[in-house]
LUMDO-540444 format. One record per residue (C-alpha): residue number from 1; residue in three letters; x, y, z. Coordinates in steps of 0.05 Angstrom, whole numbers, plus 5000, padded with zeros to 4 digits. Last residue first. Example, Ala and Ser with C-alpha at 12.3 -4.5 7.8 and 13.67 -1.06 7.14 Angstrom:
+-----+------+------+------+------+
! seq ! type !   c1 !   c2 !   c3 !
+-----+------+------+------+------+
!   2 !  SER ! 5273 ! 4979 ! 5143 !
!   1 !  ALA ! 5246 ! 4910 ! 5156 !
+-----+------+------+------+------+
//
This chain:
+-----+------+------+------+------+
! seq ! type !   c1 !   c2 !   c3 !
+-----+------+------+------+------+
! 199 !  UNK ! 4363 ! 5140 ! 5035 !
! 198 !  UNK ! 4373 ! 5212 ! 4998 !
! 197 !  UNK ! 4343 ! 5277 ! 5045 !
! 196 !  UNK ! 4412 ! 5303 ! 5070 !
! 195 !  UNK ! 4429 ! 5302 ! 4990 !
! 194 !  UNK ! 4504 ! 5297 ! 4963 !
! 193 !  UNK ! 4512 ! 5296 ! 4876 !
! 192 !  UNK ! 4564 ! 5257 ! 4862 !
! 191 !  UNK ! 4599 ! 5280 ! 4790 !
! 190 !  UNK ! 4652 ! 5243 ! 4749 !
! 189 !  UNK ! 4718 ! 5266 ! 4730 !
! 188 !  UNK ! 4769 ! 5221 ! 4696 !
! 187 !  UNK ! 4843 ! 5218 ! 4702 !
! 186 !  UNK ! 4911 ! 5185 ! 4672 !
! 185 !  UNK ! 4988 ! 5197 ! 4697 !
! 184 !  UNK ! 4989 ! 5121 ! 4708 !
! 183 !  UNK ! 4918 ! 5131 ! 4759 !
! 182 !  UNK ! 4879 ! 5188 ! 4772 !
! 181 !  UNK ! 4805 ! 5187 ! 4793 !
! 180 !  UNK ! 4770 ! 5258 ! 4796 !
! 179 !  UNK ! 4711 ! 5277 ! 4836 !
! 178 !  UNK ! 4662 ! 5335 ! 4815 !
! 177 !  UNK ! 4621 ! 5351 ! 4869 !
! 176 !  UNK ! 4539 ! 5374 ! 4878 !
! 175 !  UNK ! 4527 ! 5397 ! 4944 !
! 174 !  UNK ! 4505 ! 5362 ! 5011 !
! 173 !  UNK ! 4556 ! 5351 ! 5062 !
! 172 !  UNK ! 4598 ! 5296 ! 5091 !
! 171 !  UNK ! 4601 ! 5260 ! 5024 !
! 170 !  UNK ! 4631 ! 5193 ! 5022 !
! 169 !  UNK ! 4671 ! 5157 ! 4975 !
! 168 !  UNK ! 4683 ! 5090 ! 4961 !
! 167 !  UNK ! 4757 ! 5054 ! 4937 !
! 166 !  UNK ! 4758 ! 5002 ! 4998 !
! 165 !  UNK ! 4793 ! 5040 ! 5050 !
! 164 !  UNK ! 4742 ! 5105 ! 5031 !
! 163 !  UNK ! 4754 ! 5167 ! 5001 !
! 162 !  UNK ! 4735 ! 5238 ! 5037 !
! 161 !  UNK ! 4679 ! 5288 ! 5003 !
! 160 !  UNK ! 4664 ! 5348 ! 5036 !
! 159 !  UNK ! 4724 ! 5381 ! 5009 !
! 158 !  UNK ! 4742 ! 5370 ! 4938 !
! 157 !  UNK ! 4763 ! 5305 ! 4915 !
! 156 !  UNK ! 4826 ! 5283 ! 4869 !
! 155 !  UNK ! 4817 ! 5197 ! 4880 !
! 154 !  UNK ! 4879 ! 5160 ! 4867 !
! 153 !  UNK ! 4862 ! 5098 ! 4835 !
! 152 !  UNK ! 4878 ! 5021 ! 4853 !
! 151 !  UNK ! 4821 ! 4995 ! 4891 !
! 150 !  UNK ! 4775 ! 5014 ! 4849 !
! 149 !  UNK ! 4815 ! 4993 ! 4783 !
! 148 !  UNK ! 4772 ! 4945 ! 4739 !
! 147 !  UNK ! 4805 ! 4912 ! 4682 !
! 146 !  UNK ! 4796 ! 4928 ! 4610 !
! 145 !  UNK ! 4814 ! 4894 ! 4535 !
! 144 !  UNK ! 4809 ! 4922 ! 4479 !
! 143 !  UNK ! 4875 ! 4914 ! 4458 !
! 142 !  UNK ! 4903 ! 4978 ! 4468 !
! 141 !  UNK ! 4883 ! 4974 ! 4542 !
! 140 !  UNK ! 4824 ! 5005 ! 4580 !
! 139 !  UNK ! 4830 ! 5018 ! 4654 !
! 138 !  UNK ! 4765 ! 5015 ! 4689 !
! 137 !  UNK ! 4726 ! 5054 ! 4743 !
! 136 !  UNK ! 4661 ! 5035 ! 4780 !
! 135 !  UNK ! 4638 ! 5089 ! 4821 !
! 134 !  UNK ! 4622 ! 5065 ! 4892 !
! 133 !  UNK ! 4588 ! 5100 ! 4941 !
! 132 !  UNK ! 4585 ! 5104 ! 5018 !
! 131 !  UNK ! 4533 ! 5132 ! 5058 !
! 130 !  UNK ! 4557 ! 5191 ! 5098 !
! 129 !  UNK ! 4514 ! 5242 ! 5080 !
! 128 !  UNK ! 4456 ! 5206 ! 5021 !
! 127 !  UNK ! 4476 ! 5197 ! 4951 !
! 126 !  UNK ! 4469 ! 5213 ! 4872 !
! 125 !  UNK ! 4522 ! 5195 ! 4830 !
! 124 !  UNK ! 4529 ! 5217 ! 4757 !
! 123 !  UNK ! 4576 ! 5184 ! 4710 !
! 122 !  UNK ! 4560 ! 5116 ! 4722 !
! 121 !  UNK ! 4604 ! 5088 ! 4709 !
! 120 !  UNK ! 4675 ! 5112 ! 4695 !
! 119 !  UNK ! 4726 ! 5099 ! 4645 !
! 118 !  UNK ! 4802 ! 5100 ! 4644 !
! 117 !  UNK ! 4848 ! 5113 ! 4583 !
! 116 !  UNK ! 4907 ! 5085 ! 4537 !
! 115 !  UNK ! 4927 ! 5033 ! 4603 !
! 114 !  UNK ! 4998 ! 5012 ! 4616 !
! 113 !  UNK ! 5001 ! 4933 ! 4610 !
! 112 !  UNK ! 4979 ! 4904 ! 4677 !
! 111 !  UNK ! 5027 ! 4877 ! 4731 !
! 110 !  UNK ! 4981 ! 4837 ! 4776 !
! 109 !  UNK ! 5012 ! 4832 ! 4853 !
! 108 !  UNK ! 5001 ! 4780 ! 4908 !
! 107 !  UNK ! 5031 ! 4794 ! 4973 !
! 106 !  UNK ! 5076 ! 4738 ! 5007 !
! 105 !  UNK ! 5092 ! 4736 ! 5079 !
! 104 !  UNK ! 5156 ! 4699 ! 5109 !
! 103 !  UNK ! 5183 ! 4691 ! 5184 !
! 102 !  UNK ! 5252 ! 4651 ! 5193 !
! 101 !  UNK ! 5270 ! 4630 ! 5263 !
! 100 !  UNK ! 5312 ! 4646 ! 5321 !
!  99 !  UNK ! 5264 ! 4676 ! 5367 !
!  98 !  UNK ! 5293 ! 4737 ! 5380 !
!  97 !  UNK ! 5335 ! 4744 ! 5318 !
!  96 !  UNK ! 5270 ! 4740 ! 5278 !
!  95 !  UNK ! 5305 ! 4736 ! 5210 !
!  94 !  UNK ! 5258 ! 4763 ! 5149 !
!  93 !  UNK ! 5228 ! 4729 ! 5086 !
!  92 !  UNK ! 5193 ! 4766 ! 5039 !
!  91 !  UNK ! 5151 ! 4737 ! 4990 !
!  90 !  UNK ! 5126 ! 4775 ! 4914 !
!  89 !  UNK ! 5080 ! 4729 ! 4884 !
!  88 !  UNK ! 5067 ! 4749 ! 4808 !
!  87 !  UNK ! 5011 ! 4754 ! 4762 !
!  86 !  UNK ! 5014 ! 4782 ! 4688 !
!  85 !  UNK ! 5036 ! 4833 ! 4643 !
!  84 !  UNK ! 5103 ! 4847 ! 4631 !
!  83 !  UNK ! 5160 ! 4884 ! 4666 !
!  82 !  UNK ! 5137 ! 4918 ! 4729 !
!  81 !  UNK ! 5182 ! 4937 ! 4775 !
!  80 !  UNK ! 5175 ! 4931 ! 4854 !
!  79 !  UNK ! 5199 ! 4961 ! 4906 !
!  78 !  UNK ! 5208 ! 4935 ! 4964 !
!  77 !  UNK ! 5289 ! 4951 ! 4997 !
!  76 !  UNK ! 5327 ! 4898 ! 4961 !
!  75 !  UNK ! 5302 ! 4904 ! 4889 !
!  74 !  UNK ! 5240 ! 4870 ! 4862 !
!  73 !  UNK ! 5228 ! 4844 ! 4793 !
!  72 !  UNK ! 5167 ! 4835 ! 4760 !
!  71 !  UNK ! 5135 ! 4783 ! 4693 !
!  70 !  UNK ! 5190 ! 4750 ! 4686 !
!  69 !  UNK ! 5225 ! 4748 ! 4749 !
!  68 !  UNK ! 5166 ! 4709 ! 4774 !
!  67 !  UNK ! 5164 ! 4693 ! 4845 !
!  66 !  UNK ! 5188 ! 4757 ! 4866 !
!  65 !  UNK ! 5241 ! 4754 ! 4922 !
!  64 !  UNK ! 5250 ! 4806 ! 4974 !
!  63 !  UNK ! 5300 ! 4799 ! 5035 !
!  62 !  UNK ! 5282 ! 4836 ! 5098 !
!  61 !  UNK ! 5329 ! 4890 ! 5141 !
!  60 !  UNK ! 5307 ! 4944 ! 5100 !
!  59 !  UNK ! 5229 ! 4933 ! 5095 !
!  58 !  UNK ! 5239 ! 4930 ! 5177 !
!  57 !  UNK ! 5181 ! 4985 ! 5185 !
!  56 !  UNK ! 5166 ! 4985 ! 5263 !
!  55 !  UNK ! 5099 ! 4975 ! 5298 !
!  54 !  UNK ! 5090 ! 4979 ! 5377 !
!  53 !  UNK ! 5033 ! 4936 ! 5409 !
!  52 !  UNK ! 5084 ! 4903 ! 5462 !
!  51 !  UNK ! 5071 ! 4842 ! 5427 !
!  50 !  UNK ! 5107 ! 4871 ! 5365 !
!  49 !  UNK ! 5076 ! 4888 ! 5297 !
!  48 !  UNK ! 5124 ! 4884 ! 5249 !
!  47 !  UNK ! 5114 ! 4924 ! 5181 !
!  46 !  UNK ! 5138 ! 4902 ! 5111 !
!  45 !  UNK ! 5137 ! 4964 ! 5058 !
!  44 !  UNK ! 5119 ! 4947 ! 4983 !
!  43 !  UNK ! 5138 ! 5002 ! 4935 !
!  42 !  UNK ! 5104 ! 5001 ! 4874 !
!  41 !  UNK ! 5146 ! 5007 ! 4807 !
!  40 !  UNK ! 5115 ! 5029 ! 4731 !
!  39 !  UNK ! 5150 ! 4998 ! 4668 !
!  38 !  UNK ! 5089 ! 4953 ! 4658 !
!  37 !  UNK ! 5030 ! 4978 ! 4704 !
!  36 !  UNK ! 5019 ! 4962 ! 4778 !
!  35 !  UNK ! 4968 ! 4927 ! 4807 !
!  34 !  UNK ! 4948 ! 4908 ! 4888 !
!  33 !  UNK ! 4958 ! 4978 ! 4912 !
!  32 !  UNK ! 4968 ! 5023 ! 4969 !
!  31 !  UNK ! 5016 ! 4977 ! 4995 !
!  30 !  UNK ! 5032 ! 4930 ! 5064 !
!  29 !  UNK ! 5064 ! 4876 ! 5071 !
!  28 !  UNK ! 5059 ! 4839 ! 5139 !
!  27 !  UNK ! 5097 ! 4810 ! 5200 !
!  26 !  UNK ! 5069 ! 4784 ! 5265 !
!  25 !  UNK ! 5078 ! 4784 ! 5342 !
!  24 !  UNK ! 5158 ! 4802 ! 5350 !
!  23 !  UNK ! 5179 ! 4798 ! 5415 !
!  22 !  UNK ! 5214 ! 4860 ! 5443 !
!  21 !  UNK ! 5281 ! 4858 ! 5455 !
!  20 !  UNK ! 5304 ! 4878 ! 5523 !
!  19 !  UNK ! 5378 ! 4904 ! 5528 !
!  18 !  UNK ! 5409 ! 4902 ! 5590 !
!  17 !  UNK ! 5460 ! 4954 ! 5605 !
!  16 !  UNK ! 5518 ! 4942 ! 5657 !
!  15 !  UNK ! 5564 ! 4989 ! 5675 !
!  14 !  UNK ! 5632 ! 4984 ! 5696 !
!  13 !  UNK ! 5677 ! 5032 ! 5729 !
!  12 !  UNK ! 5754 ! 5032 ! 5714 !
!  11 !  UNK ! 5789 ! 5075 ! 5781 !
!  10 !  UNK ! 5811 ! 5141 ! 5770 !
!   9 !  UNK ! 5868 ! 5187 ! 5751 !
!   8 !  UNK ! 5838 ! 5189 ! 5678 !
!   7 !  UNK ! 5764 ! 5168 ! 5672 !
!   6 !  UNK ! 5758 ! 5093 ! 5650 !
!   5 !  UNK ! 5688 ! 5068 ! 5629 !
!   4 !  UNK ! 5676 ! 5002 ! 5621 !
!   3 !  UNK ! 5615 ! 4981 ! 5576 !
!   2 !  UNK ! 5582 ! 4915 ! 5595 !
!   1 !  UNK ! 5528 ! 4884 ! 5549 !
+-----+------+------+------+------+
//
């Protein structure tokens, strides 16, 4: 690009800028969450990773499209809606202007009906510093029905103990906690009890 600037009484100068766009490595949606409840939205962000190792959020300059309107919707900037139970495909589909082509990525959502309650098993934990454990937590639905959640609750945790990637906890000292899973405006408390001595 070439910007001329023109000060008054003098002579036009130009100036050149070059503009370097990075190339564009890979794209991918990311989320908290792989569920979301009926009449609850989840906002999906899509992040480029570039060669150069930086990574930008282009959610906005993407174009959503669930795969089934019926069971989710998704509006122009992510977020998804849930409307009945079920599975859908969300893709996204974004212009690499660098490399003139088209780059997609789908992410693979179940919309569940909004649970009455959670459970947890077992209620009592017992575990070693730094070993991770895994409660087991379900939704329960008005039909009987349940689904496991690990993945998908928000864990309430004292200090000492920190929540893992893939819905474990750890404790980084000994004591006796009470942990609390949250998920749709529901919770449940369970206890992990922290020993140096535990293998």
């Amino acid at each position: 690009a070439t910007i001329r600037i023109i000060q008054a009484g003098s002579d036009p100068v130009s100036i050149t800028i070059e503009v370097v766009a990075q190339k564009l490595d890979i794209i991918e949606i990311r989320s908290s969450t792989t569920t979301l409840s009926v009449g609850t939205s989840l906002k999906l962000d899509l992040l480029a990773r570039f060669e150069n190792g930086d990574i930008d959020d282009i959610s906005h300059a993407a174009t959503w499209r669930s795969e089934n309107n019926r069971t989710a919707d998704v509006l122009r900037d992510g977020t998804v809606i849930g409307k009945i139970p079920g599975f859908v495909k969300i893709k996204v589909s974004y212009v690499d202007l660098v490399e003139n082509k088209i780059i997609t990525d789908t992410y693979d959502l179940t919309v569940l009906q909004k649970p009455n309650a959670l459970q947890i098993t077992p209620p009592i934990l017992k575990t070693g510093l730094n070993l991770p454990v895994s409660f087991d937590i379900y939704a329960l639905f008005s039909d009987n029905s349940k689904q496991k959640v690990n993945r998908d609750v928000e864990w309430l945790l004292p200090e000492g103990i920190t929540a893992n990637s893939d819905g474990s906890l750890s404790a980084t000292e000994s004591g006796v906690y009470v942990v609390v899973a949250t998920l749709d405006g529901l919770s449940i408390e369970a206890t992990l009890i922290a020993t140096s001595d535990e293998r």
